[in-house]
PDB file with SEQRES, HELIX, SHEET and CRYST1 records, atoms N, CA, C and O in Angstrom:
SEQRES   1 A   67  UNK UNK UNK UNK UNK UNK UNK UNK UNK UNK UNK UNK UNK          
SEQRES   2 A   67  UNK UNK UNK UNK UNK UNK UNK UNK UNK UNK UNK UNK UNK          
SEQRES   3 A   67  UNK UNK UNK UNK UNK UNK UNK UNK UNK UNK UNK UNK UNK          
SEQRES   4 A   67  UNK UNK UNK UNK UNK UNK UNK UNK UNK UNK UNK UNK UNK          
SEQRES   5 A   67  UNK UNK UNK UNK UNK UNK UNK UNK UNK UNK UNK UNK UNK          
SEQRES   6 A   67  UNK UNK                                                      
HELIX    1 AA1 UNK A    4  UNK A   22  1                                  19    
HELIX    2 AA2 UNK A   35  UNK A   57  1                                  23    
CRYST1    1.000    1.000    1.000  90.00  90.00  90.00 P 1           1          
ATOM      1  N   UNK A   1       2.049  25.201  -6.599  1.00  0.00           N  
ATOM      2  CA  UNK A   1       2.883  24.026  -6.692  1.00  0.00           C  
ATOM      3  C   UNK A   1       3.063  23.382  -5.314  1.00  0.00           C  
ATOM      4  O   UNK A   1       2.942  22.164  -5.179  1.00  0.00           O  
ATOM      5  N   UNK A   2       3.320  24.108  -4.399  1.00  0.00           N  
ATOM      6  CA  UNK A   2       3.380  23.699  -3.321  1.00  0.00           C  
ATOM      7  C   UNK A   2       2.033  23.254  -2.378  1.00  0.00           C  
ATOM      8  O   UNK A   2       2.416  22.934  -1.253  1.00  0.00           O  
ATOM      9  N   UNK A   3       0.965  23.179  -2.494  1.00  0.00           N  
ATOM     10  CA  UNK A   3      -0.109  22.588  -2.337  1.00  0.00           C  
ATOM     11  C   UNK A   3      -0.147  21.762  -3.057  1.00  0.00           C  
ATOM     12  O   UNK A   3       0.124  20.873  -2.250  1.00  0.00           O  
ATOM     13  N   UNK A   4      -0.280  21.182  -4.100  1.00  0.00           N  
ATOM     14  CA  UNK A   4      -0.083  19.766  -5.042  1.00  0.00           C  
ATOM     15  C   UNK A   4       1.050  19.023  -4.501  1.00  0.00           C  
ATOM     16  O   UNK A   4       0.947  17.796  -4.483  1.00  0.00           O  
ATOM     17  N   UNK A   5       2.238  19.630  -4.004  1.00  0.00           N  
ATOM     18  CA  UNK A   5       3.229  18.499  -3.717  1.00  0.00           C  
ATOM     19  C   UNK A   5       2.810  18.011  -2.400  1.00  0.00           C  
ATOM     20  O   UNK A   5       3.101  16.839  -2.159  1.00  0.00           O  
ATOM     21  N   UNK A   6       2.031  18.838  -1.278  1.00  0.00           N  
ATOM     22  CA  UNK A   6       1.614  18.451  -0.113  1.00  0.00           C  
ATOM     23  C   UNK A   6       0.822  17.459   0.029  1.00  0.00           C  
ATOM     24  O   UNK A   6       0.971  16.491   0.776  1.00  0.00           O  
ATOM     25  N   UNK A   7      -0.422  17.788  -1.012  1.00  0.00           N  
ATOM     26  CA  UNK A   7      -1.222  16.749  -1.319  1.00  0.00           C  
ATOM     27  C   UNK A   7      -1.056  15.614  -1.785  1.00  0.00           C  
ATOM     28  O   UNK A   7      -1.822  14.685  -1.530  1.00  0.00           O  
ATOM     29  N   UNK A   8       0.138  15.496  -2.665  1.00  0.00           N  
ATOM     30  CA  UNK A   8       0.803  13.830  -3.145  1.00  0.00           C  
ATOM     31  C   UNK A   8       1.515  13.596  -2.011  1.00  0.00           C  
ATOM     32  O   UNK A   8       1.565  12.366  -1.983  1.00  0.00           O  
ATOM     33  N   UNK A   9       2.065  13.980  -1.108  1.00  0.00           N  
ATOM     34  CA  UNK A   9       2.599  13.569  -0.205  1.00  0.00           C  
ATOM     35  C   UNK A   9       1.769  13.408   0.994  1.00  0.00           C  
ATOM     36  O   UNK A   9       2.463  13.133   1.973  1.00  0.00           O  
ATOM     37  N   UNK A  10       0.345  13.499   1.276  1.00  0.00           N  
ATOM     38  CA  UNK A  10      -0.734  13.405   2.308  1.00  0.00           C  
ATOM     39  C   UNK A  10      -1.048  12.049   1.407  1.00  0.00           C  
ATOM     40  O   UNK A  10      -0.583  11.085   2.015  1.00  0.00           O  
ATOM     41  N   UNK A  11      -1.687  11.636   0.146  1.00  0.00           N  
ATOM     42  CA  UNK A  11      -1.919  10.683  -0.594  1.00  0.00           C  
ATOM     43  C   UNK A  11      -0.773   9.691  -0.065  1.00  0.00           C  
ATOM     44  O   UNK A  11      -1.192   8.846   0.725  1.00  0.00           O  
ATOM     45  N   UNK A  12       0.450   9.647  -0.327  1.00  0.00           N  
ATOM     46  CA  UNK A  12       1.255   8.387   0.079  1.00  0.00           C  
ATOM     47  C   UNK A  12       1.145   8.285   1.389  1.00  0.00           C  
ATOM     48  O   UNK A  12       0.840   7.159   1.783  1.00  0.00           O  
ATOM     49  N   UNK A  13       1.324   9.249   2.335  1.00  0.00           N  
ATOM     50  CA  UNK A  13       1.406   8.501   3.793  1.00  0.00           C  
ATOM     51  C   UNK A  13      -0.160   8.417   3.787  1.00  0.00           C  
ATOM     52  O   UNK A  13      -0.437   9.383   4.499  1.00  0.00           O  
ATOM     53  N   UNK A  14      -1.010   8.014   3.525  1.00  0.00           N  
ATOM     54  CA  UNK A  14      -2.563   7.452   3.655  1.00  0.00           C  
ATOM     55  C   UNK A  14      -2.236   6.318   3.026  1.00  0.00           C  
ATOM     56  O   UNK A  14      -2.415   5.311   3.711  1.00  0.00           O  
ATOM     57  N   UNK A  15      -1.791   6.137   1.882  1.00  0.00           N  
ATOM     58  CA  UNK A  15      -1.521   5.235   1.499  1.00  0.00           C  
ATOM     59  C   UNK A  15      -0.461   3.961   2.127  1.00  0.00           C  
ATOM     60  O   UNK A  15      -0.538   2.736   2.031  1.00  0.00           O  
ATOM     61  N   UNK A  16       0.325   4.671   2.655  1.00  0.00           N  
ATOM     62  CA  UNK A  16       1.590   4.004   3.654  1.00  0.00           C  
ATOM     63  C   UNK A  16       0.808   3.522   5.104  1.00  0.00           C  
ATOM     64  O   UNK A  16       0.996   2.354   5.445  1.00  0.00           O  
ATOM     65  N   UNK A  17       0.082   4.241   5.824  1.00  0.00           N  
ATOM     66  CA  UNK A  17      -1.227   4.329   6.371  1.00  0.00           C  
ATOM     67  C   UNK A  17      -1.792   2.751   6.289  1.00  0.00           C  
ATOM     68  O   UNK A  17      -1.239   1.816   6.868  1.00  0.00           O  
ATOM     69  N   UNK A  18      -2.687   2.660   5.674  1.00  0.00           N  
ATOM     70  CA  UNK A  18      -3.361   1.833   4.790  1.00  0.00           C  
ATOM     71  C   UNK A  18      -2.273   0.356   5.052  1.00  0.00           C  
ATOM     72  O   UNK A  18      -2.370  -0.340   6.063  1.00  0.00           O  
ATOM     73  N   UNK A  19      -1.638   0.186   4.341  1.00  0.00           N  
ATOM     74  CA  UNK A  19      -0.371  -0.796   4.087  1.00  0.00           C  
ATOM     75  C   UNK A  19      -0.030  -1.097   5.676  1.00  0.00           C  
ATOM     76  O   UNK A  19       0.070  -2.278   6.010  1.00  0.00           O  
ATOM     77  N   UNK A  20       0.114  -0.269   6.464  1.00  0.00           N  
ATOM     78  CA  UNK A  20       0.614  -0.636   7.794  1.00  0.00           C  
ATOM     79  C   UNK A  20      -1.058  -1.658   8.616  1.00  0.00           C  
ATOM     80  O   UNK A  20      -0.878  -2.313   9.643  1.00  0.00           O  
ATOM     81  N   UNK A  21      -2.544  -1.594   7.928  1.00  0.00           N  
ATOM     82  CA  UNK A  21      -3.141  -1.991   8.702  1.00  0.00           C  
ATOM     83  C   UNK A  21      -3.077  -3.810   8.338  1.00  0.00           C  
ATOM     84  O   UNK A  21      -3.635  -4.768   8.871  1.00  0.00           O  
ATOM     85  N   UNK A  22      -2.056  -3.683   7.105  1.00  0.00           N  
ATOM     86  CA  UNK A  22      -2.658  -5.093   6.812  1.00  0.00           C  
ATOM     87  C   UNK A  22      -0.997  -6.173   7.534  1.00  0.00           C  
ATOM     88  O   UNK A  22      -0.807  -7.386   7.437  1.00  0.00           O  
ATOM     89  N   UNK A  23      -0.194  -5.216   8.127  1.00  0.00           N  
ATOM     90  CA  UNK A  23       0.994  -5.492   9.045  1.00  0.00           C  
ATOM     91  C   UNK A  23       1.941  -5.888   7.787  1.00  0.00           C  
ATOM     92  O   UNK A  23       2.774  -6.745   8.087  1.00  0.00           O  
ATOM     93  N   UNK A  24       1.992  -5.386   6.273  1.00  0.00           N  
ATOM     94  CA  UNK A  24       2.894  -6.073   5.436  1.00  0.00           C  
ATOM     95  C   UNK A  24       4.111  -5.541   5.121  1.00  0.00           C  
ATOM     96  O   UNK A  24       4.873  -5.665   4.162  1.00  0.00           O  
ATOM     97  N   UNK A  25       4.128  -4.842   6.272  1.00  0.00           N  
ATOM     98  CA  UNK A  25       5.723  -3.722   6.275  1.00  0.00           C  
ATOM     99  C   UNK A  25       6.257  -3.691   7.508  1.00  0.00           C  
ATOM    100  O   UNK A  25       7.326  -3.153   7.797  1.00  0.00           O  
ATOM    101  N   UNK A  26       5.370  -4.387   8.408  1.00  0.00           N  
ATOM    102  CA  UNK A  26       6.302  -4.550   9.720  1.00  0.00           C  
ATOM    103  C   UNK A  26       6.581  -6.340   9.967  1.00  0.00           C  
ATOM    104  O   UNK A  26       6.785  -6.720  11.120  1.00  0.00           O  
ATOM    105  N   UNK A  27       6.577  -6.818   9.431  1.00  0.00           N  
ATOM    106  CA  UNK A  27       6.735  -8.732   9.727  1.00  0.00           C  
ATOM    107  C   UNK A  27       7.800  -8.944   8.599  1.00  0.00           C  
ATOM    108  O   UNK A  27       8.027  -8.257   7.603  1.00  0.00           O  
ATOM    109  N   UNK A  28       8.407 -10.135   9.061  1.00  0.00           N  
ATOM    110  CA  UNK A  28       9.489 -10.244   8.252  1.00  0.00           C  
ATOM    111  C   UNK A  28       9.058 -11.497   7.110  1.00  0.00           C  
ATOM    112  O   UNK A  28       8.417 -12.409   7.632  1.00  0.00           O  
ATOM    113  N   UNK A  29       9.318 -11.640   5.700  1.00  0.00           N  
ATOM    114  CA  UNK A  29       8.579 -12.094   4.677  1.00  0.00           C  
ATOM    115  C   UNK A  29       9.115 -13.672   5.037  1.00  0.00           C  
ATOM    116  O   UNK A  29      10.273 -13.894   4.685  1.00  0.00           O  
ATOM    117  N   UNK A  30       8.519 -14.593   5.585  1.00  0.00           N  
ATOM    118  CA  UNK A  30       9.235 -16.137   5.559  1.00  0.00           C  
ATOM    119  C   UNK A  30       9.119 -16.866   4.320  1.00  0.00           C  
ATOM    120  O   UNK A  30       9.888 -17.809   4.132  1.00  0.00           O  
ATOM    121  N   UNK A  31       8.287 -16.565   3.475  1.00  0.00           N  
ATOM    122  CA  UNK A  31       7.841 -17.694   2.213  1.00  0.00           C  
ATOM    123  C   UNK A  31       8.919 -17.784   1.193  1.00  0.00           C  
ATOM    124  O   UNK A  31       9.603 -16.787   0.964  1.00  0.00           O  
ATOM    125  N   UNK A  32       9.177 -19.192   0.399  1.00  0.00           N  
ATOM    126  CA  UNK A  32      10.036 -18.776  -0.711  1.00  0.00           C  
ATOM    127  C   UNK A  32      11.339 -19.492  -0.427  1.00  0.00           C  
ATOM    128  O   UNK A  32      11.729 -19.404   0.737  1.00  0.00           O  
ATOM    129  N   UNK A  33      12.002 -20.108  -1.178  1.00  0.00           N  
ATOM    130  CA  UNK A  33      13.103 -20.972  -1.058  1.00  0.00           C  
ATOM    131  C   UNK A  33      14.652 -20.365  -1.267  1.00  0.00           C  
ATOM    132  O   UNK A  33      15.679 -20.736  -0.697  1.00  0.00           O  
ATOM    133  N   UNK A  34      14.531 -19.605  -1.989  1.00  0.00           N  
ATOM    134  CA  UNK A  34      15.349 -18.887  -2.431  1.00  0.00           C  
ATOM    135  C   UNK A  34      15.403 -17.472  -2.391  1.00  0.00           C  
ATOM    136  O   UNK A  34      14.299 -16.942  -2.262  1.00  0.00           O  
ATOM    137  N   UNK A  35      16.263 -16.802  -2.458  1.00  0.00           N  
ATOM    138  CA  UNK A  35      16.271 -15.081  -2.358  1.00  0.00           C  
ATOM    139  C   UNK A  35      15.192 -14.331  -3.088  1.00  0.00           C  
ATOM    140  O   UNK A  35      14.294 -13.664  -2.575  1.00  0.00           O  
ATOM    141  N   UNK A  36      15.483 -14.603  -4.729  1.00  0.00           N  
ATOM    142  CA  UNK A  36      14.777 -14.401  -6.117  1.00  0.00           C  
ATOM    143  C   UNK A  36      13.356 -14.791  -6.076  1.00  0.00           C  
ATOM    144  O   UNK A  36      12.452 -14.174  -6.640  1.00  0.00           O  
ATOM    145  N   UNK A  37      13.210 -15.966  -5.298  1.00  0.00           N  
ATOM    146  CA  UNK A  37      11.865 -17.053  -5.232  1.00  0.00           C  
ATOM    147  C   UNK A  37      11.048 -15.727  -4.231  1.00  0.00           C  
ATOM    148  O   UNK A  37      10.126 -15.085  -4.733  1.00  0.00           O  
ATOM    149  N   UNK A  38      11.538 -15.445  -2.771  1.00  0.00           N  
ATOM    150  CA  UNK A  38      11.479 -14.487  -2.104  1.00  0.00           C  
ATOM    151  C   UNK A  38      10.828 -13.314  -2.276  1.00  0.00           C  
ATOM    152  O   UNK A  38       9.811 -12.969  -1.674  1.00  0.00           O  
ATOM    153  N   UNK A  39      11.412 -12.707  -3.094  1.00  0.00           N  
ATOM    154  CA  UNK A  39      11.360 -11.260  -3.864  1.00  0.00           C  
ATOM    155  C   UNK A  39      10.139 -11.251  -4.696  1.00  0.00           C  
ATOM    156  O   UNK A  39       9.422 -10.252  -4.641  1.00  0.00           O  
ATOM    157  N   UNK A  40       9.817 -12.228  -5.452  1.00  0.00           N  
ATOM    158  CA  UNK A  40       8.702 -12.411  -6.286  1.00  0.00           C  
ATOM    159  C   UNK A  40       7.787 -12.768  -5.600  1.00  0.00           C  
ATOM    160  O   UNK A  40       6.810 -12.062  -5.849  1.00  0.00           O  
ATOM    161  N   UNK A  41       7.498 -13.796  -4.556  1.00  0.00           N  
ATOM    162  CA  UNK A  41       6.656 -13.834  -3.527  1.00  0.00           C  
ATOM    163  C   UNK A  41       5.910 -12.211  -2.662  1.00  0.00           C  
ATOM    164  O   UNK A  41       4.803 -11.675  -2.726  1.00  0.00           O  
ATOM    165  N   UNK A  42       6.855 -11.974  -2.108  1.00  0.00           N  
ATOM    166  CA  UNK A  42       6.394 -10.377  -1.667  1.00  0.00           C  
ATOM    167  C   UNK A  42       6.301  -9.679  -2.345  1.00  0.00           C  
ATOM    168  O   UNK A  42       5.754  -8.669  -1.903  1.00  0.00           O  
ATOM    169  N   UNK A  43       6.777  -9.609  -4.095  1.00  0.00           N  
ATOM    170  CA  UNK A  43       5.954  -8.387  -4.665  1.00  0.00           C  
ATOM    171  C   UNK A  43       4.659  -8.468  -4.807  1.00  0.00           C  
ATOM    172  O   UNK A  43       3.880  -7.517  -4.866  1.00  0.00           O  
ATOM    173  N   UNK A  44       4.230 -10.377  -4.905  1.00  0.00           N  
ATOM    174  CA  UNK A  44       2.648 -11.102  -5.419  1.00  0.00           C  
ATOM    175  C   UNK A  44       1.962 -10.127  -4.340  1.00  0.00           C  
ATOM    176  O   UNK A  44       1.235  -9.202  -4.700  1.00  0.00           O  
ATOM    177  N   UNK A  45       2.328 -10.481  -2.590  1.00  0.00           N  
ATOM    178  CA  UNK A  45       1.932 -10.126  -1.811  1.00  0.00           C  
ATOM    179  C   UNK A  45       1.708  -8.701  -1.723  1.00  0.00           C  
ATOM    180  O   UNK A  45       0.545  -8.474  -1.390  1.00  0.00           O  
ATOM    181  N   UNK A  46       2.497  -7.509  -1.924  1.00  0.00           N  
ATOM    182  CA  UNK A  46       2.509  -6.361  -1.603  1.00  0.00           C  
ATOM    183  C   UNK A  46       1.408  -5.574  -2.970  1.00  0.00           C  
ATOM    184  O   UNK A  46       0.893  -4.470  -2.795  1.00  0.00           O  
ATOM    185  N   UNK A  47       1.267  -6.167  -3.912  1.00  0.00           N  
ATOM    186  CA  UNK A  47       0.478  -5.626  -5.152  1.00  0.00           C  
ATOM    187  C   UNK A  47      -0.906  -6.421  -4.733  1.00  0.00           C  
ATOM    188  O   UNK A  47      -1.938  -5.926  -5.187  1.00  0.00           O  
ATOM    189  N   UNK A  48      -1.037  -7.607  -3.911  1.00  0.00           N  
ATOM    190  CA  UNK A  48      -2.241  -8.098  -3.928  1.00  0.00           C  
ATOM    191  C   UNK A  48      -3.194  -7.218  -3.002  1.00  0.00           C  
ATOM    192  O   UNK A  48      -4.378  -7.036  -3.287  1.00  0.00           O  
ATOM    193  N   UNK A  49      -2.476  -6.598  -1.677  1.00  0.00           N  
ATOM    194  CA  UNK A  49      -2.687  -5.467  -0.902  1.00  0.00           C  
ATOM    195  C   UNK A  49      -2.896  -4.368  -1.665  1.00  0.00           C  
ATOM    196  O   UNK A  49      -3.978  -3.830  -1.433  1.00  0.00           O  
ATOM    197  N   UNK A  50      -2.219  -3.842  -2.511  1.00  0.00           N  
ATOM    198  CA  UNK A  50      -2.299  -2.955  -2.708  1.00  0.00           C  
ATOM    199  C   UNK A  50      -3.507  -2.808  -3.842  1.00  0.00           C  
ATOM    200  O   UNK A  50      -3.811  -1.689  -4.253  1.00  0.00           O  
ATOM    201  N   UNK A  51      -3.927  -3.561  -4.145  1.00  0.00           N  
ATOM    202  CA  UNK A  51      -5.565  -3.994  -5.032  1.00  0.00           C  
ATOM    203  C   UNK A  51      -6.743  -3.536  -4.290  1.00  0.00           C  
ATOM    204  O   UNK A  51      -7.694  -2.854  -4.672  1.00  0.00           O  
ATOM    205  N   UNK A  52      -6.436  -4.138  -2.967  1.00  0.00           N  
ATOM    206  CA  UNK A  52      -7.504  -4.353  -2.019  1.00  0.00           C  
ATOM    207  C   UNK A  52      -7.946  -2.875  -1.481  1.00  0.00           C  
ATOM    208  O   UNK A  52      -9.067  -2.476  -1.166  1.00  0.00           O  
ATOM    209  N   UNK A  53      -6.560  -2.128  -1.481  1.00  0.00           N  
ATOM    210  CA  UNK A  53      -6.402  -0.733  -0.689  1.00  0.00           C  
ATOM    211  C   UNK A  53      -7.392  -0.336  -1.848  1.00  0.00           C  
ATOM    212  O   UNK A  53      -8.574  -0.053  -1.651  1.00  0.00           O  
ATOM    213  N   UNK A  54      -6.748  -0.348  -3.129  1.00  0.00           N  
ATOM    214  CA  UNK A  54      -7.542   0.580  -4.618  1.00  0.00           C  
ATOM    215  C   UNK A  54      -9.098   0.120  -4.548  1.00  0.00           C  
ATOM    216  O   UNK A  54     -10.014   0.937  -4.643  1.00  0.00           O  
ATOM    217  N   UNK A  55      -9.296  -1.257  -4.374  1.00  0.00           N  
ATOM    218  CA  UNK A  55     -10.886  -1.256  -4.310  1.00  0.00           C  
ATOM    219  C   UNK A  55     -11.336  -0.558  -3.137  1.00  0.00           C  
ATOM    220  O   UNK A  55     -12.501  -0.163  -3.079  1.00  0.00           O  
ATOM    221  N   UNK A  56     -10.493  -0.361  -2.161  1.00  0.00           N  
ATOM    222  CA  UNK A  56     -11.191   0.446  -1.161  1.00  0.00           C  
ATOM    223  C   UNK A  56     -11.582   2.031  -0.893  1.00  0.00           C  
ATOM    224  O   UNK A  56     -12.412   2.474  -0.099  1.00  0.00           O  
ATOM    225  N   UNK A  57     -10.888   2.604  -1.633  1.00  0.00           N  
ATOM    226  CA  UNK A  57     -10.378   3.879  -1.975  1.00  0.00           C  
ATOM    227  C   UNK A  57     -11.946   3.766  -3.170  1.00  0.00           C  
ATOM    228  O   UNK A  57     -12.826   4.541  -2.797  1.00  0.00           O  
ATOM    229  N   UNK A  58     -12.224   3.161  -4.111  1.00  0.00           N  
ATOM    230  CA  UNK A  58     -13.286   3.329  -5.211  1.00  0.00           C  
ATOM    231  C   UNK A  58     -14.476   2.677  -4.807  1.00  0.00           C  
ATOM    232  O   UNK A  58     -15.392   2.465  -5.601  1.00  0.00           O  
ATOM    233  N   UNK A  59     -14.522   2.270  -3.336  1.00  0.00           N  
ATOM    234  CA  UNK A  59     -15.756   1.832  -3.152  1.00  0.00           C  
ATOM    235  C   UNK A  59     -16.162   2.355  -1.922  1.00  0.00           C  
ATOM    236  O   UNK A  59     -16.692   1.538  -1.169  1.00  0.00           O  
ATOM    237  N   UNK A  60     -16.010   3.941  -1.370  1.00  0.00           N  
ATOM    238  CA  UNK A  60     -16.947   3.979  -0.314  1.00  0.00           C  
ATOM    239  C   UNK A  60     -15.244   4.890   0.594  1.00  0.00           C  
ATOM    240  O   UNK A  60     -15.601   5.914   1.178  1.00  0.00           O  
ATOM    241  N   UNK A  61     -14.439   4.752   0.661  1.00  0.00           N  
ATOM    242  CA  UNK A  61     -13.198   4.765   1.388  1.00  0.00           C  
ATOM    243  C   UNK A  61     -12.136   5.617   0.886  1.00  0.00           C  
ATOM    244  O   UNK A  61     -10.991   5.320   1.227  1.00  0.00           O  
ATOM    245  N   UNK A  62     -12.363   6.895  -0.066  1.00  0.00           N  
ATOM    246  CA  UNK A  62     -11.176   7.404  -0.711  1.00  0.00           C  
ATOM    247  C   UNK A  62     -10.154   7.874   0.116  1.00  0.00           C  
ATOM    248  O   UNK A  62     -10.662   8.083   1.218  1.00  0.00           O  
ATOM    249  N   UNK A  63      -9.502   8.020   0.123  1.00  0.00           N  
ATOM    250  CA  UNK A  63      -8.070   9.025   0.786  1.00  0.00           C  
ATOM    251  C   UNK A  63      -8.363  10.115   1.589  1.00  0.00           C  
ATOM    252  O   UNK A  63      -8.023  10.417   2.733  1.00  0.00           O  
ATOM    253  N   UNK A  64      -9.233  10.769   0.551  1.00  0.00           N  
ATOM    254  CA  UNK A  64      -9.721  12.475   1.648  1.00  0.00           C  
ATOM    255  C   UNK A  64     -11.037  12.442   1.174  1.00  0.00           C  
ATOM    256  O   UNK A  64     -11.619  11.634   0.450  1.00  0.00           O  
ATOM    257  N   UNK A  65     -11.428  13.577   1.773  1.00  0.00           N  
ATOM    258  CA  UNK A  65     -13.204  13.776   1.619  1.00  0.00           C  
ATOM    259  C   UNK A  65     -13.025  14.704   0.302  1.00  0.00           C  
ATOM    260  O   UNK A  65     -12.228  15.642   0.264  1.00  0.00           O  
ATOM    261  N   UNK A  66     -13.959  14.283  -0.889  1.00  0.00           N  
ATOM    262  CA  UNK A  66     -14.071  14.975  -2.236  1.00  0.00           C  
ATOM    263  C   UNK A  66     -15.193  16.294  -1.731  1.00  0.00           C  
ATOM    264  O   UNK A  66     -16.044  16.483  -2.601  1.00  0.00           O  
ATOM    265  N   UNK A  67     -15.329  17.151  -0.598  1.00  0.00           N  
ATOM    266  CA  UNK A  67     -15.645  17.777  -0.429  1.00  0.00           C  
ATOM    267  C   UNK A  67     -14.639  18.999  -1.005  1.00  0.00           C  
ATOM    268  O   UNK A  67     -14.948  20.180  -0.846  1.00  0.00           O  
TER     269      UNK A  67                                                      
END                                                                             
């Protein structure tokens, strides 16, 4: 059990990893008129990244070596 929880937790910070190269967790979100308007804007943004990460991970780039 405790090797599986290590490993989901090596998976997110690669993943957290990842997210930090595209700078969308360190800049502050300007777009959006409103709070709500805001919020829906950066989720578009943070799931559109996070697409890009998944095609990257299935094309050549996984997380760890499937060795």
């Amino acid at each position: 059990m405790q090797g599986w929880l290590a490993r989901a937790l090596a998976r997110q910070e690669t993943f957290h990893a990842r997210l930090k190269f595209f700078n969308i967790l360190g800049t502050i979100f300007r777009h959006g008129t409103s709070t709500e308007n805001k919020m829906q804007m950066h989720k578009m943004a943070l799931e559109a990244v996070s697409v890009l990460i998944q095609y990257d991970y299935e094309n050549g780039h996984p997380p760890f070596d499937c060795n």
